[in-house]
N, C-alpha and C positions, 0 to 999 in steps of 0.2 A: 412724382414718380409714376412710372406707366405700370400696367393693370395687366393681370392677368386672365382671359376670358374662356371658359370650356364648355364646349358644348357638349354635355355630357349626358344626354342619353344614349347614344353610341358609346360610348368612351371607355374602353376594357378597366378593368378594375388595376394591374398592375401600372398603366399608366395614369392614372386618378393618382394612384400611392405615390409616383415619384412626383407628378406636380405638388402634392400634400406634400412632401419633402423636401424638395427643391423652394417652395414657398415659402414656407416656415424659417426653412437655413436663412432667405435673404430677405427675410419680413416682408416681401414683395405679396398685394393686394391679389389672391388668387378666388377667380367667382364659379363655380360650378353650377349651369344653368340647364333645369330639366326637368319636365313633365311629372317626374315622379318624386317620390323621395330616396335619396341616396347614404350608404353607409359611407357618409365621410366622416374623418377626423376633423371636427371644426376648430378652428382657433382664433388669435386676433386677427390673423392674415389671410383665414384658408373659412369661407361662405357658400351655403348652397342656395340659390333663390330657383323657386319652385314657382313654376308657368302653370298657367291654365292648361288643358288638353286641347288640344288641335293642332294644326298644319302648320310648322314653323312658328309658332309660338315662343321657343325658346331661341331659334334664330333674329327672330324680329329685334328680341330684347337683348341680345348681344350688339346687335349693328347699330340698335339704338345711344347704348351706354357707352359700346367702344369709342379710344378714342384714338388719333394719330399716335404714334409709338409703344400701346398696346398689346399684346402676344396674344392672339386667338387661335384657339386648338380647335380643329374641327374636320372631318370626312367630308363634308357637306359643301362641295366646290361654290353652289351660287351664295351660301352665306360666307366661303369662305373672300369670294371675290366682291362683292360687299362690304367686307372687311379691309381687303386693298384698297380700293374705292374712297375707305375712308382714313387710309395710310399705316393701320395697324401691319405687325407681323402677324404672318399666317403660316402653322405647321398643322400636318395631318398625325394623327396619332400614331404612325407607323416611323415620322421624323424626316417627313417629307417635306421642304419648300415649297410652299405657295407664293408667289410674288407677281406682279403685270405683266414679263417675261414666259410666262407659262400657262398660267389661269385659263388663259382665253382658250388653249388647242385642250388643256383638260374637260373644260366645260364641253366642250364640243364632240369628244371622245366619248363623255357620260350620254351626251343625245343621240348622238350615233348608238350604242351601245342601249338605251332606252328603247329606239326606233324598233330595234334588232330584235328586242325583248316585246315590242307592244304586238310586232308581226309571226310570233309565237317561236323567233329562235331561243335557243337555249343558249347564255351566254357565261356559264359557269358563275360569275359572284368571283365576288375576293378571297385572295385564299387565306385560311384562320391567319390569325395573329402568334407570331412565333417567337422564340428568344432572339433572335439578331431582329426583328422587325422592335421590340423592346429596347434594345441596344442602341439600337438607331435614333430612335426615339430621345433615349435617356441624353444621345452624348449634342442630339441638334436642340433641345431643350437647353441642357446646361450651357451650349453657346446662345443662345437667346434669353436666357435668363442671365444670366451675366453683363451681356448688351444694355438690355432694358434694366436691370437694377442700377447702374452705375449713378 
């Protein structure tokens, strides 16, 4: 049965809940991976493994453990594309698709937009996390968890 993987030190707290929900409901293996320690609900199904401090640490060990058919939750394009690479599904916390189709001009947009920022433009950031960005979230989750649990 394929696994569920989150990179969760980004990860807002309302979508943390619904994976902890959505996990639990389909007993499907959900890992919460991150630097610090987190207020999860732990269960048979729902684990927090806590990394070392530094640079992609928690990424490392998702791309490590992930496996082909897999759901990896994450903001983080080059682990998320890592993740394709190694045939997992890939959603962003917002309930956005990541797949080989797209990946590539994403990543490229984040350097561009890096470039932008190293040469002292101001490039605003993301804007907060809202109820329809939750929505979104909740309703491309439950078709990928349903996917992967079957």
């Amino acid at each position: 049965m394929a696994a569920i993987w989150i990179d969760a030190d980004a990860c807002p707290r309302a979508i943390r809940e619904i994976i902890v929900k959505g996990a639990t409901r389909t007993h499907t293996a959900a890992t919460f991976v991150a630097n610090h320690a987190l207020p999860i609900q732990r269960s048979v199904t729902v684990s927090v493994l806590c990394v070392p401090q530094g640079a992609d640490a928690a990424d490392r060990l998702i791309v490590e453990r992930a496996n082909a058919g897999d759901l990896v939750i994450t903001a983080d394009l080059p682990l998320a594309h890592d993740a394709i690479e190694k045939g997992a599904l890939v959603i962003t916390p917002r309930g956005e698709p990541l797949d080989r189709d797209n990946i590539k001009a994403r990543l490229g947009m984040r350097d561009f937009f890096e470039t932008l920022r190293a040469s002292g433009e101001h490039t605003g950031g993301q804007k907060t996390l809202g109820e329809r960005d939750i929505r979104d979230f909740a309703n491309a989750f439950d078709r990928l968890l349903t996917r992967i649990s079957r």
